[in-house]
C-alpha positions, -999 to +999 in steps of 0.1 A: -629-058+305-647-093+315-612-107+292-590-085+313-600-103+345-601-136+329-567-128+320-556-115+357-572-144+377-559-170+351-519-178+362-508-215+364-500-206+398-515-231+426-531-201+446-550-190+418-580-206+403-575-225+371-577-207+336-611-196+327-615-199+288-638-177+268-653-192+237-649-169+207-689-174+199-698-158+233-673-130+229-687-124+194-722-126+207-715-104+237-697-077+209-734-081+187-751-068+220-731-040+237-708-015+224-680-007+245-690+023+257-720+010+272-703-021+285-676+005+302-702+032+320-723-003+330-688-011+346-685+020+360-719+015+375-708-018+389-676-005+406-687+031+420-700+036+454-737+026+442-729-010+437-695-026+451-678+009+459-647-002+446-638+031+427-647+060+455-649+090+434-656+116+462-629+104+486-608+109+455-620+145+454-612+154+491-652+149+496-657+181+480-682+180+448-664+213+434-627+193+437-650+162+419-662+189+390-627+200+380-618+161+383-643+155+355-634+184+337-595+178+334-602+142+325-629+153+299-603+179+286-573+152+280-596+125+266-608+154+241-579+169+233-563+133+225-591+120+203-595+152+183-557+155+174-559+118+160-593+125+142-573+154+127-545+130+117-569+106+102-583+133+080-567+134+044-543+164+033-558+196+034-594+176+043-606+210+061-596+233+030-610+213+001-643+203+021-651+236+035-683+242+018-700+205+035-685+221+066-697+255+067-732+243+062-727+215+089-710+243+112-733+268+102-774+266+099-768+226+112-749+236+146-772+269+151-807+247+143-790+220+169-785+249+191-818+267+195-841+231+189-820+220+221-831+253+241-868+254+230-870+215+240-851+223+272-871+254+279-906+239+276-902+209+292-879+218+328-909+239+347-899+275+355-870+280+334-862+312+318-853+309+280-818+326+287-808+295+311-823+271+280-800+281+257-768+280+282-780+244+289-789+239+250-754+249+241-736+223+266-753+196+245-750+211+210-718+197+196-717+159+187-690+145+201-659+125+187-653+100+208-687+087+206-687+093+167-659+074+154-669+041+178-701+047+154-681+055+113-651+025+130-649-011+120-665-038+099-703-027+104-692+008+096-669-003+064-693-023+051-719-001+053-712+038+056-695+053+021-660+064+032-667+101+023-697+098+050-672+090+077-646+111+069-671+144+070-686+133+103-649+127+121-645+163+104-677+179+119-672+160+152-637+170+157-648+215+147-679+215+163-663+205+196-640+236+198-667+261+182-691+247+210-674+281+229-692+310+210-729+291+218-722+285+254-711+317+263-733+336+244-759+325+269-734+325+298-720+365+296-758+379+286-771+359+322-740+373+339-743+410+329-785+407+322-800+380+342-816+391+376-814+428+363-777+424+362-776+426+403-742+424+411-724+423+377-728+460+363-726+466+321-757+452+307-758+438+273-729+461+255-705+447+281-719+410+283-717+416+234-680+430+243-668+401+260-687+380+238-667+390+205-634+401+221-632+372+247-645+343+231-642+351+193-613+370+192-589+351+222-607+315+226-614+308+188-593+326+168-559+327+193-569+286+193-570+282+154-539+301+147-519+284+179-528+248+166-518+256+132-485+269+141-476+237+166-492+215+144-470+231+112-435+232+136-442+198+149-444+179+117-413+196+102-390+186+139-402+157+133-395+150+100-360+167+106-355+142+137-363+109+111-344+122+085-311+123+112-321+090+127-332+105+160-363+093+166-370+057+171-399+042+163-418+036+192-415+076+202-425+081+162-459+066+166-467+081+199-457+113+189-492+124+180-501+118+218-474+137+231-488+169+208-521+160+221-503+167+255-484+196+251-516+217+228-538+206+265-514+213+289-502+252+270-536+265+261-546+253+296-519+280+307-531+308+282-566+301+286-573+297+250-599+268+235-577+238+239-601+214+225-600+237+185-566+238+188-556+201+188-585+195+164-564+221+141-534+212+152-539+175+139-545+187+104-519+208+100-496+182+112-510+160+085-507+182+057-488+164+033-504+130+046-469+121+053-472+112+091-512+097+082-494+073+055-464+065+079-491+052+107-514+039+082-509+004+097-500+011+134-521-001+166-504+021+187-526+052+187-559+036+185-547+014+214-543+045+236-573+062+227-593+030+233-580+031+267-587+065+275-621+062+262-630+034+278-614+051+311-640+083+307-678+062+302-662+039+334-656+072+349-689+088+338-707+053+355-689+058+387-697+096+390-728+104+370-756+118+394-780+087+392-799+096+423-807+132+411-826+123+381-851+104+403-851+132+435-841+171+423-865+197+424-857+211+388-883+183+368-896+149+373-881+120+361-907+116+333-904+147+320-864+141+318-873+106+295-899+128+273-870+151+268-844+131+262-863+114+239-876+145+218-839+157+219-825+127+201-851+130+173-853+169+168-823+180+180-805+177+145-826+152+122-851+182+109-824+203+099-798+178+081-831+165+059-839+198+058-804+209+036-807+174+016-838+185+004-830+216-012-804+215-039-782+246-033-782+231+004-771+192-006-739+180+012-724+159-012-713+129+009-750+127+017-761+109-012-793+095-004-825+099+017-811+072+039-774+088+044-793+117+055-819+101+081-780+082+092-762+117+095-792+132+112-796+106+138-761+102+147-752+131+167-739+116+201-743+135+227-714+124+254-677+138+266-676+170+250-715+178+270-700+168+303-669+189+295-691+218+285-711+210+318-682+214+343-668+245+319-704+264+327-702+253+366-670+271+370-678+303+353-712+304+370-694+304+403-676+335+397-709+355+394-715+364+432-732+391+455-718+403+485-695+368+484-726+347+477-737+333+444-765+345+430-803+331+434-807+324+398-773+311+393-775+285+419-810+269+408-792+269+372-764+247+387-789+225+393-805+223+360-773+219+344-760+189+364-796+174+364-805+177+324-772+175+306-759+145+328-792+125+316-789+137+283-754+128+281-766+090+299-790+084+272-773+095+236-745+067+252-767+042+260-789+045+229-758+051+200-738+027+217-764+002+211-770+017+174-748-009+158-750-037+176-793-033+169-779-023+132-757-059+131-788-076+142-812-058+118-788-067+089-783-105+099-816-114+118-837-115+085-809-141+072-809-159+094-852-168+100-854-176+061-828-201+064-841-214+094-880-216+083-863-230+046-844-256+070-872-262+091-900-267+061-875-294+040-876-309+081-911-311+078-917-321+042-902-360+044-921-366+013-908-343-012-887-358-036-850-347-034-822-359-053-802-388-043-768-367-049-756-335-057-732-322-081-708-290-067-702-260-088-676-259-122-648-250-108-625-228-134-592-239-120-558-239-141-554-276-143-587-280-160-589-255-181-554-267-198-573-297-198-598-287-218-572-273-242-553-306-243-585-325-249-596-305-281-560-305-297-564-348-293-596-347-298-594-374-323-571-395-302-593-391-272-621-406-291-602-441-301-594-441-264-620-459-240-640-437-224-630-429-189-659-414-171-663-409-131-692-404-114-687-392-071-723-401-061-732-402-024-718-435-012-709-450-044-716-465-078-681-467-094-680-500-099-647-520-105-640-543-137-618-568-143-582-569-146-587-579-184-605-548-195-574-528-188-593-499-169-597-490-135-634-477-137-663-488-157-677-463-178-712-451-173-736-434-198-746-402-190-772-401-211-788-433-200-777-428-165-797-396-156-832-408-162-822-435-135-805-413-113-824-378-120-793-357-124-803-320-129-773-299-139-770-270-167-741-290-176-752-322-179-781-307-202-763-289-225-734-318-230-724-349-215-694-337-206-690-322-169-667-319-136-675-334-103-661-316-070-641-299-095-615-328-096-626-355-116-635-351-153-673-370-166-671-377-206-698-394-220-697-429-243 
C-alpha cells in the first residue's frame, strides 16, 4: 500500500511532487516486520472514521448498524467463496478422496475439541453467560480460516521451511472446515431459539430445535452444498475444456475462469440458501480433477493477484469497521478479561488436541511427522474472515427470534456478546499469526547474524593475533582445468623439460618480472621454500605442490 501511493503521487508532472524512491532494503525490512494482513487492518485503522475518516463505513450503510452487518457479511461471503475455490484448485487430483483419513480426524475429534475448548474458555471467562450462548459464540470462532492460512503455508519462509504435504493438508482443512462451521453454529443457535428462556415465544422445544437441526442444516445446507459444488464444479471443467478445445476461450478469460465460478457458486446458493462457502470449496476440487486446469495455471499471476486484492480489501475493511471502542466500554466483560481470553484461546483452543492425535499411533496424521510439525499445526489455526462471517450469519438469525415484535431479552444481551468477543478474537489471531512469520524470519536469521557480528567484532578487537598475509580461494572444478589436468599427465614428461611456470596472486604482489633473456614472463617461485616465508596454509599446498589460485592460474612447483 505505502508503494501504491508512492506510485500515485510520483508523475513527472510539474504539479506533483518529485518521485519518491523506495530502497529495496527498507521494503525488505518492512516485509521481515509486518505481514500484510496486519499492515492492511493497521491501514484500515488509519483511514476509518477513528483516525483520518477517510473511509466512512456507517454513511456507507445508510447510518444503520444492521445495513453495516450485512455489508460485512456479503463482503465476507465473496472473499470466502473466492479463496476457497482457488485453495480447491490448488489441491492435487482427487486430494479430498485419497487424504480422507488425515481429514476425517482433522474434521472430526480436531474441529469438535476446537469447538467445545472455545465454549468452556468463553463460558468461564464473559460473567453471566449461560453455556448454551458459549457454544453459539464458540462455534463462530471454530473453523481456521483460509485466507489467513495460506498467507501462513505461502512463499519463501513457508517453502523453505514447512514439508509440502504439511501445507497442502492445512489449505485442505482450512478450505472444509469453513463450510462444516454450519452444523456447530446452529446447533447452539436452534436449541436457544426453541429452549432458551423456556422457549417463550418460539413453541417446539428440543424435538423441533434436533428437527431442524438434521433436516435444515445437515440435510439442505451441507449435503444440497456438497452435491451442488460437485456438479458445477464437474460441468464447468468439461465447458471449459470443450470451449479450449474449439478455440473459444481466450486466455485472459481462461485464467480468470476460476473467479468467475467463485461468482456464480456465491451468487446461486445465495438464491437457494444453501452453504455457499462448502460448495466452492467442493466445487474447486472437482473442477480440478484431472489436475488439468491446476497444471494449465501452474505459472499464472493472475488468480493470486485477485485474491491478494480481495484479501487485502477485507483486514482494511475489518480496520475501518471493527468495534474498537466496545472492547474497552460494553457491559458483557472487561477489557482484561477479553486479553486473558484471547490469549488462553490461541493456546488451548486447538494445540491440546492436535498433540493429543500425534501422540497416539492409531491417531498419527501422517504429514505430521514430528513433535515440532505438530506444536506448528496446533498453533496455526487463524482465527479471521470466516469468524466475522459466522458473526454476522448468527446476528441475522438471532433477529428473527422475537416476542410480540420485540426481540427477546436473552437474545439481545447475546448480540452483544457476539459482536464484543468474536470481533476481539478475530483482532488478535490477525495481529498475532500475521506477525508469526515475520518473528519466525527473525528467529531463523537473528542467531546468524550476532555470531558473525561478535566473530567480526572479536578479530576487531584482537590486532595482535597473527593472520595470514594472503589468502588462497577455493579449487574450483571447472572444465578448462580439469582438461588441464588431463593434458598435463598425458605430457607429463614434456612438461617436466619445460621451465617451470608457477604463479603466485598474493595480496598486492610478488610476481616479479625477469629479463627478456630468460625467455619467460614470470619468475618461478618454490613452493616448498616459499611457504615457511610466507605461511601458506592450504590442504593443497600440503599434500602437493601443485595448486590453483582464484581458480584461474595454475601453481606447479620446481
Amino acid at each position: 500500500m505505502v508503494v501504491g501511493w508512492c506510485l500515485i503521487f510520483s508523475r513527472s508532472n510539474s504539479i506533483y511532487p518529485k518521485p519518491v524512491s523506495i530502497p529495496k532494503t527498507a521494503l525488505k525490512r518492512l516485509d521481515s516486520v509486518l505481514n500484510s494482513t496486519v499492515i492492511s487492518l493497521l491501514a484500515g485503522i488509519v483511514f476509518s472514521p477513528h483516525a483520518t475518516n477517510f473511509i466512512k463505513p456507517l454513511e456507507y450503510a445508510s447510518g444503520s448498524q444492521e445495513n453495516l452487518g450485512s455489508i460485512t457479511l456479503y463482503f465476507t461471503r465473496l472473499v470466502l467463496g473466492v479463496q476457497l475455490v482457488l485453495a480447491g484448485v490448488q489441491l492435487p487430483s482427487k486430494y479430498l478422496w485419497i487424504e480422507w483419513k488425515s481429514l476425517a480426524l482433522l474434521l472430526g475429534p480436531v474441529m469438535t475439541c476446537m469447538w467445545l475448548s472455545s465454549s468452556l474458555l468463553i463460558w468461564a471467562l464473559v460473567p453471566n453467560l449461560d453455556f448454551l450462548h458459549a457454544l453459539a459464540v464458540g462455534a463462530c470462532v471454530t473453523p481456521t480460516d483460509p485466507v489467513l492460512s495460506n498467507s501462513i503455508v505461502k512463499g519463501k519462509f513457508a517453502d523453505r521451511n514447512i514439508p509440502k504435504d504439511l501445507q497442502k493438508i492445512i489449505i485442505a482443512e482450512s478450505g472444509a472446515n469453513d463450510g462444516l462451521g454450519y452444523p456447530f453454529l446452529f446447533f447452539a443457535l436452534y436449541l436457544i431459539k426453541y429452549v432458551g428462556s423456556g422457549g417463550t415465544g418460539q413453541p417446539g422445544g428440543v424435538r423441533l430445535a434436533m428437527g431442524d437441526w438434521f433436516g435444515e442444516t445437515w440435510g439442505y445446507t451441507i449435503l444440497l452444498s456438497i452435491a451442488y459444488g460437485a456438479i458445477v464444479g464437474w460441468i464447468a471443467k468439461q465447458l471449459l475444456q470443450w470451449a479450449q478445445r474449439k478455440g473459444f476461450v481466450d486466455r485472459e478469460s481462461f485464467l480468470v475462469f476460476a473467479i468467475t465460478l467463485a461468482l456464480f457458486i456465491v451468487g446461486t446458493c445465495g438464491m437457494i440458501g444453501t452453504d455457499d462457502v462448502l460448495a466452492c470449496f467442493i466445487a474447486g476440487n472437482a473442477f480440478t480433477i484431472d489436475d488439468w486446469f491446476r497444471l494449465e495455471t501452474l505459472d499464472d499471476s493472475l488468480q493470486p493477484t485477485i485474491d491478494m486484492l480481495l484479501n487485502l480489501s477485507i483486514f482494511m475493511w475489518f480496520g475501518a469497521v471493527c468495534p474498537w471502542v466496545s472492547f474497552l466500554r460494553n457491559d458483557i466483560i472487561p477489557i482484561y478479561r477479553l486479553i486473558v481470553l484471547g490469549i488462553l484461546i490461541l493456546i488451548f483452543r486447538r494445540l491440546p488436541i492436535v498433540f493429543a492425535l500425534h501422540t497416539f499411533q492409531w491417531s498419527k496424521i501422517w504429514q505430521i511427522e514430528e513433535k515440532q510439525q505438530a506444536l506448528f499445526v496446533g498453533f496455526f489455526g487463524p482465527i479471521g474472515v470466516s469468524a466475522v462471517f459466522y458473526l454476522y450469519l448468527s446476528l441475522e438469525f438471532l433477529r428473527q427470534i422475537n416476542v410480540d415484535g420485540v426481540m427477546r431479552a436473552d437474545v439481545e444481551r447475546l448480540e452483544e456478546v457476539f459482536t464484543v468477543v468474536i470481533w476481539f478474537l478475530a483482532i488478535c489471531s490477525i495481529v498475532v499469526h500475521g506477525l508469526s512469520v515475520p518473528l519466525g524470519k527473525l528467529g531463523y536469521h537473528l542467531p546468524r547474524t550476532l555470531s558473525s557480528a561478535m566473530a567480526s567484532r572479536s578479530i576487531s578487537e584482537d590486532p595482535e593475533e597473527p593472520r595470514p598475509p594472503f589468502r588462497i580461494r577455493e579449487r574450483v572444478q571447472s572444465g578448462a582445468y580439469l582438461g588441464h589436468q588431463r593434458n598435463r599427465s598425458r605430457n607429463i614428461q614434456r612438461t617436466r623439460e619445460e621451465p617451470p611456470r608457477s604463479v603466485f596472486r598474493i595480496g598486492g604482489s610478488i610476481i616479479q618480472p625477469t629479463t627478456p633473456e630468460n625467455g619467460i614472463g614470470l619468475q618461478t617461485i618454490d613452493v616448498a621454500k616459499e611457504r615457511g616465508r610466507y605461511d601458506i596454509e592450504s590442504p593443497e599446498l600440503n599434500q602437493s605442490h601443485d595448486g590453483i589460485v582464484d581458480g584461474r592460474h595454475i601453481i606447479h612447483s620446481g
